[in-house]
C-alpha positions as CSV (number, residue, x, y, z in Angstrom):
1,X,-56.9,15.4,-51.4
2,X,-59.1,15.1,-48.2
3,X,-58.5,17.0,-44.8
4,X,-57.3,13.6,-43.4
5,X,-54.8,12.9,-45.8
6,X,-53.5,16.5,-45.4
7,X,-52.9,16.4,-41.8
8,X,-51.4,12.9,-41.8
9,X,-48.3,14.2,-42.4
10,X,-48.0,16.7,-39.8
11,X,-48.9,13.7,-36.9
12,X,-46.0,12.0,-38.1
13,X,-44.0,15.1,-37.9
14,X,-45.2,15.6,-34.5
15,X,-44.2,11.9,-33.3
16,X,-40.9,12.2,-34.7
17,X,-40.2,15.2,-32.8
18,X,-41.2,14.0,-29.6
19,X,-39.4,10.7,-30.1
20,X,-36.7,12.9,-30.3
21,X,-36.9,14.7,-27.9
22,X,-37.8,11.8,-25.3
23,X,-34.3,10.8,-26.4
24,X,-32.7,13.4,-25.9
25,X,-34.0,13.7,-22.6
26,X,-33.2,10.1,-21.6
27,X,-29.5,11.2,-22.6
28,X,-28.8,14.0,-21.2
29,X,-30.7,12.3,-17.9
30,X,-27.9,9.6,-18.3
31,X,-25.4,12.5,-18.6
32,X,-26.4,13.9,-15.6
33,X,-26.7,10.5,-13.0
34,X,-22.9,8.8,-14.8
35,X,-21.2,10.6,-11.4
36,X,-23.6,9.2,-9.1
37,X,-23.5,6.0,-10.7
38,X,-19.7,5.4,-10.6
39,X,-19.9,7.0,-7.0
40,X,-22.0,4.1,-5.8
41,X,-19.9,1.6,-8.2
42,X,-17.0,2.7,-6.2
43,X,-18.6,2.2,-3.0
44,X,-19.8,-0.9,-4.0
45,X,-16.3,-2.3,-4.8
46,X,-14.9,-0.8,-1.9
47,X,-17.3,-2.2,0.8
48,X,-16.6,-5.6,-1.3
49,X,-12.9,-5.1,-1.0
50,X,-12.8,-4.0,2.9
51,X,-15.7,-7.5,3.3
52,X,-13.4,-9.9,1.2
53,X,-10.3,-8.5,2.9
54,X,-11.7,-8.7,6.5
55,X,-12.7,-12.4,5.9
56,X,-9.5,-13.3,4.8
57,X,-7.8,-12.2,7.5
58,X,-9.5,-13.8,9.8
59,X,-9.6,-17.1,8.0
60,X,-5.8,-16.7,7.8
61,X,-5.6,-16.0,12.0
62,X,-7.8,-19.2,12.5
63,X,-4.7,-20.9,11.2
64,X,-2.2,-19.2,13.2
65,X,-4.0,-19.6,16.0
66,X,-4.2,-22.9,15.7
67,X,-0.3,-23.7,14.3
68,X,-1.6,-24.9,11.3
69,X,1.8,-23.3,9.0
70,X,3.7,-24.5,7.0
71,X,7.0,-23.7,7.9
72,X,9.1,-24.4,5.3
73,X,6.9,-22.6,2.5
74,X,7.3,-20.0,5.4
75,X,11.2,-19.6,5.6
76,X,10.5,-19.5,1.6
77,X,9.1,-16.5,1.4
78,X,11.1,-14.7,4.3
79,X,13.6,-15.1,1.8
80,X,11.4,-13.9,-1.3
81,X,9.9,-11.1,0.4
82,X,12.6,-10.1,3.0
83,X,15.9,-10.8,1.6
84,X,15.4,-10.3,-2.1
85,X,13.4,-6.9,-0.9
86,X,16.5,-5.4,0.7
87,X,19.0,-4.4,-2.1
88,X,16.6,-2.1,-3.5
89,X,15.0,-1.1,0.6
90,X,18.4,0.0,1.2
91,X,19.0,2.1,-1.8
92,X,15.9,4.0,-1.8
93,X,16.0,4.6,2.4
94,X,20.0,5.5,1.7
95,X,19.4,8.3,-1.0
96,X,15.9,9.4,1.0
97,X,17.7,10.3,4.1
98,X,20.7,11.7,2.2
99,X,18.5,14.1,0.4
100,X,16.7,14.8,3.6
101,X,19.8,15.5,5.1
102,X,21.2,17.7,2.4
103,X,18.0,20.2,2.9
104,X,18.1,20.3,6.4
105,X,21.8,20.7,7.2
106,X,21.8,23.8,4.5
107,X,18.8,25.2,6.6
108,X,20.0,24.7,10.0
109,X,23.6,25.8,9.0
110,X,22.0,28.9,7.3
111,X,20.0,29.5,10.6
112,X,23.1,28.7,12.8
113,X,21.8,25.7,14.5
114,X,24.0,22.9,12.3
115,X,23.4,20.6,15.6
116,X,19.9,19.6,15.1
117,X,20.5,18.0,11.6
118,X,21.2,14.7,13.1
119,X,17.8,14.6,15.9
120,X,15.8,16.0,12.6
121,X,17.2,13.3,10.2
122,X,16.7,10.7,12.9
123,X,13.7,11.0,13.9
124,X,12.3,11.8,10.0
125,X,13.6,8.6,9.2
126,X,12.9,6.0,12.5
127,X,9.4,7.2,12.9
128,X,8.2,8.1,9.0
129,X,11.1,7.5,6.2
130,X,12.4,4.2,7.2
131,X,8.9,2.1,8.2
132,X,6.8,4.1,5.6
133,X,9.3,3.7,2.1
134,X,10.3,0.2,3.2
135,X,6.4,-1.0,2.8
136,X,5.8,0.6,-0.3
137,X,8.9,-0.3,-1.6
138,X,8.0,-4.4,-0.3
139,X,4.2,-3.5,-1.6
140,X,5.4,-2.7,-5.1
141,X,8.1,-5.6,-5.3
142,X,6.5,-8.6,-3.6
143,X,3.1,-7.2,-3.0
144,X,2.8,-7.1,-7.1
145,X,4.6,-10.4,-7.4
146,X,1.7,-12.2,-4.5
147,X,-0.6,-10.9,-6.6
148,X,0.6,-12.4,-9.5
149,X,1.7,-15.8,-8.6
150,X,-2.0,-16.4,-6.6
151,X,-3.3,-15.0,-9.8
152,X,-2.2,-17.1,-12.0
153,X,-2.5,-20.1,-9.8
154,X,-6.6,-19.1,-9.9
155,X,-7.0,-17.9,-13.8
156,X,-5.1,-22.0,-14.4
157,X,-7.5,-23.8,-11.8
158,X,-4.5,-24.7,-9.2
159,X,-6.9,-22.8,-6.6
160,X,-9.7,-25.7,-7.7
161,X,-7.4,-28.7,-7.6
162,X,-6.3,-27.8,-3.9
163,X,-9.9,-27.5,-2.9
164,X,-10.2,-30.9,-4.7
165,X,-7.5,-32.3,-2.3
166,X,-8.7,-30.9,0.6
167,X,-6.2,-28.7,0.8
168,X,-7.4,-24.8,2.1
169,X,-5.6,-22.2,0.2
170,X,-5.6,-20.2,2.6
171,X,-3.9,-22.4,5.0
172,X,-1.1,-22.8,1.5
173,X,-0.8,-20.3,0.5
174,X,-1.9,-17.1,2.5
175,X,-0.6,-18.1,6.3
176,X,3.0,-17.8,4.9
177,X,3.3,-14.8,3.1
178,X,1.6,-13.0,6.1
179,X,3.4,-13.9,8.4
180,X,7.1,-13.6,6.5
181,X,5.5,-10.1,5.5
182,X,5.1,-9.5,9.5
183,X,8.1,-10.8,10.5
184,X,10.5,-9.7,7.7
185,X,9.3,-5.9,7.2
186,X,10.3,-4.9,11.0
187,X,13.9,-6.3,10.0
188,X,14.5,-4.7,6.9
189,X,13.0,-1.2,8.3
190,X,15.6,-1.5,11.2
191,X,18.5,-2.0,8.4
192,X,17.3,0.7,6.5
193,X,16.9,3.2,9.3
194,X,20.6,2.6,10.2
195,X,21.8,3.0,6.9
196,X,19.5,5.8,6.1
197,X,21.0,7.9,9.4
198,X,24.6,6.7,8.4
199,X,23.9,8.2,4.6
200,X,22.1,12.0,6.4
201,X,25.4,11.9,8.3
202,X,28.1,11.8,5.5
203,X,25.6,14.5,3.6
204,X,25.4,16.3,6.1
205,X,29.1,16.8,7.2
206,X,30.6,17.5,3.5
207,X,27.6,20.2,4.0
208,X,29.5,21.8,7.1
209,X,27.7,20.1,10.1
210,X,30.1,18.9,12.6
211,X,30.0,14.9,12.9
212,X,30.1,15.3,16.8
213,X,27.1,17.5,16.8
214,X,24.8,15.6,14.4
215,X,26.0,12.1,16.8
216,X,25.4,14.0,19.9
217,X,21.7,15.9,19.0
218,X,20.7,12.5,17.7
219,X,21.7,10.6,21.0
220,X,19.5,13.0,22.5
221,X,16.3,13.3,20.7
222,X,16.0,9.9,19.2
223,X,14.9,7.8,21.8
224,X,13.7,4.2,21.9
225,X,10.4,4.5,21.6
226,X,10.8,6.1,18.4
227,X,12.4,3.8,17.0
228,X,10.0,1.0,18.7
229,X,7.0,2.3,17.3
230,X,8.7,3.1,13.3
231,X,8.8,-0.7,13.8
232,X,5.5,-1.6,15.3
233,X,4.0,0.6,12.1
234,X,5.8,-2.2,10.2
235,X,3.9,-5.1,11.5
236,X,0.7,-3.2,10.3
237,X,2.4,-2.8,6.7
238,X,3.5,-6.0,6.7
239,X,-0.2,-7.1,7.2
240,X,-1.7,-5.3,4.6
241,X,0.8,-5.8,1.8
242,X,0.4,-9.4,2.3
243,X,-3.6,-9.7,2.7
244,X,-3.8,-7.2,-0.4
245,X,-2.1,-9.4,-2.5
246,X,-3.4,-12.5,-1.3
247,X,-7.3,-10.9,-1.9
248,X,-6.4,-9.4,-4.9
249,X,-4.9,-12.9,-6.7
250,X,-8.1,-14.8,-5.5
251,X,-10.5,-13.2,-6.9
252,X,-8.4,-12.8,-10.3
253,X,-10.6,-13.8,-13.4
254,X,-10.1,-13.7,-17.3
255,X,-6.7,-15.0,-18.1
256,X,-3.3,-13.0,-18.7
257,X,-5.3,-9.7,-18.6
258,X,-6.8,-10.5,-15.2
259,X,-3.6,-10.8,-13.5
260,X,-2.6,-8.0,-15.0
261,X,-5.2,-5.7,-13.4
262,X,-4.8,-7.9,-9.7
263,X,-1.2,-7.1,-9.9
264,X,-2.1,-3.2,-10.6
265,X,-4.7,-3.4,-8.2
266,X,-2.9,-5.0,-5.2
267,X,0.3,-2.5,-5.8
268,X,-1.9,0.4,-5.6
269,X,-4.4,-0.5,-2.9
270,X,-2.0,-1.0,-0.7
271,X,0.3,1.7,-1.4
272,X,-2.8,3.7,-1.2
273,X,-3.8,2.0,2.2
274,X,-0.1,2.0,4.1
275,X,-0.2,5.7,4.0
276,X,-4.0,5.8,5.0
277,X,-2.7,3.7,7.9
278,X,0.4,5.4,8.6
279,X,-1.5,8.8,9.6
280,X,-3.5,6.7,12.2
281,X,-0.6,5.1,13.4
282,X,1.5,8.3,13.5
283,X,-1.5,10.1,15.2
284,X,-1.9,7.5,17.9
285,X,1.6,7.1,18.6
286,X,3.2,10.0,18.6
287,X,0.7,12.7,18.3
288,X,0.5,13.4,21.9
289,X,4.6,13.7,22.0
290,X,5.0,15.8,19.2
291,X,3.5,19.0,20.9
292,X,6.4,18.9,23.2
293,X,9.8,19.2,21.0
């Protein structure tokens, strides 16, 4: 056997080994950039999301502006979104401020200061308990159900036959659920603030608080302008649950499964976003009074 034909075999070897290990190297290179490369996939989707959302809304205000609704379809989702929303808005406020109520009154009666149950459960619930679990309540039950019906209106090509007719749909279908959303969260927040305070009262006087001192301490530190600006946080809820939902059924693609994940998606996003917003809000409008109770 010749020199030649003796070494062949190691070359080969040697290839093989570096193939190998070139490889190995692109893999473990792909290892290493995977959480940079969903970073900037997240980014991506985000900027998308905060671009697609922005346009909408100010295709949607075009609209308004120029009393191009639809009132009827309007009044129809009041009732969809406000008054179908308020059995379980209620509930969920009622049991909140209860349960806030029964820590607090067992703290302050402890400490010896029963009186300040009712300014402490009042104000919890106007400025943070009331505005904030009514929108994510509305943003699970309608936001989700938006989602859906704009979904599946896009996956079956009604979104292309309105274009066809020369019909927008964002004039059809987006101007009215915004502005029920705006108009009906501030309502059902008010409802559920009053029956939220009425609930921390009962709990708190089978827990030993005196009913005249819980009415009296919450005459004196809840004011109107906490109870104005729980409701102005609304409007801003109201806004995003709506435009979420709209966005998120528009751009819905690939059948059943599609509206699956816009529904999913809208629910979350704007859970997520409401309580992103409500720090803001909070911040804005009450942060400079807080340093002074």
């Amino acid at each position: 056997m010749s020199r030649a034909d003796r070494c062949q075999p190691d070359n080969n070897t040697q290839r093989a080994s570096s193939d190998n290990s070139g490889r190995i190297q692109e893999h473990i290179a792909s290892v290493a950039l995977a959480p940079g490369n969903a970073v900037m996939r997240s980014l991506d989707q985000f900027f998308e999301f905060l671009g697609e959302s922005f346009l909408l809304v100010l295709r949607t205000c075009s609209f308004i502006f120029r009393l191009d609704v639809d009132l009827r379809e309007m009044l129809r989702q009041m009732a969809i979104i406000g008054v179908a929303s308020l059995p379980i808005v209620v509930v969920t406020v009622v049991f909140s401020g209860a349960v806030l109520s029964l820590y607090m009154s067992q703290l302050v009666v402890k400490w010896g200061v029963g009186g300040y149950t009712g300014a402490a459960v009042g104000l919890s619930i106007a400025r943070e308990l009331g505005p904030v679990v009514t929108a994510v309540v509305v943003a699970a039950r309608a936001g989700s159900a938006i989602a859906a019906e704009i979904g599946t209106m896009q996956v079956t090509e009604q979104i292309d036959a309105l274009r066809a007719l020369a019909v927008s749909p964002v004039q059809y279908l987006v101007v009215p659920r915004l502005l029920a959303s705006i108009v009906m969260l501030p309502i059902l927040t008010l409802i559920a603030d009053i029956t939220g305070v009425i609930a921390g009262y009962g709990v708190a006087v089978v827990n030993g608080v005196a009913g005249e001192s819980f009415i009296s301490s919450l005459k004196m530190q809840l004011t109107t302008y906490d109870v104005t600006m729980g409701l102005i946080k609304t409007l801003f809820f109201g806004a995003v649950v709506a435009t979420v939902g709209s966005q998120q059924g528009l751009r819905t693609s690939g059948g059943a499964t599609g509206v699956g994940r816009s529904t999913t998606s809208a629910v979350v996003k704007s859970i997520v976003i409401i309580y992103i917003l409500n720090f803001f809000l909070a911040y804005v409008m009450f942060g400079g009074k807080t340093a002074f109770l």
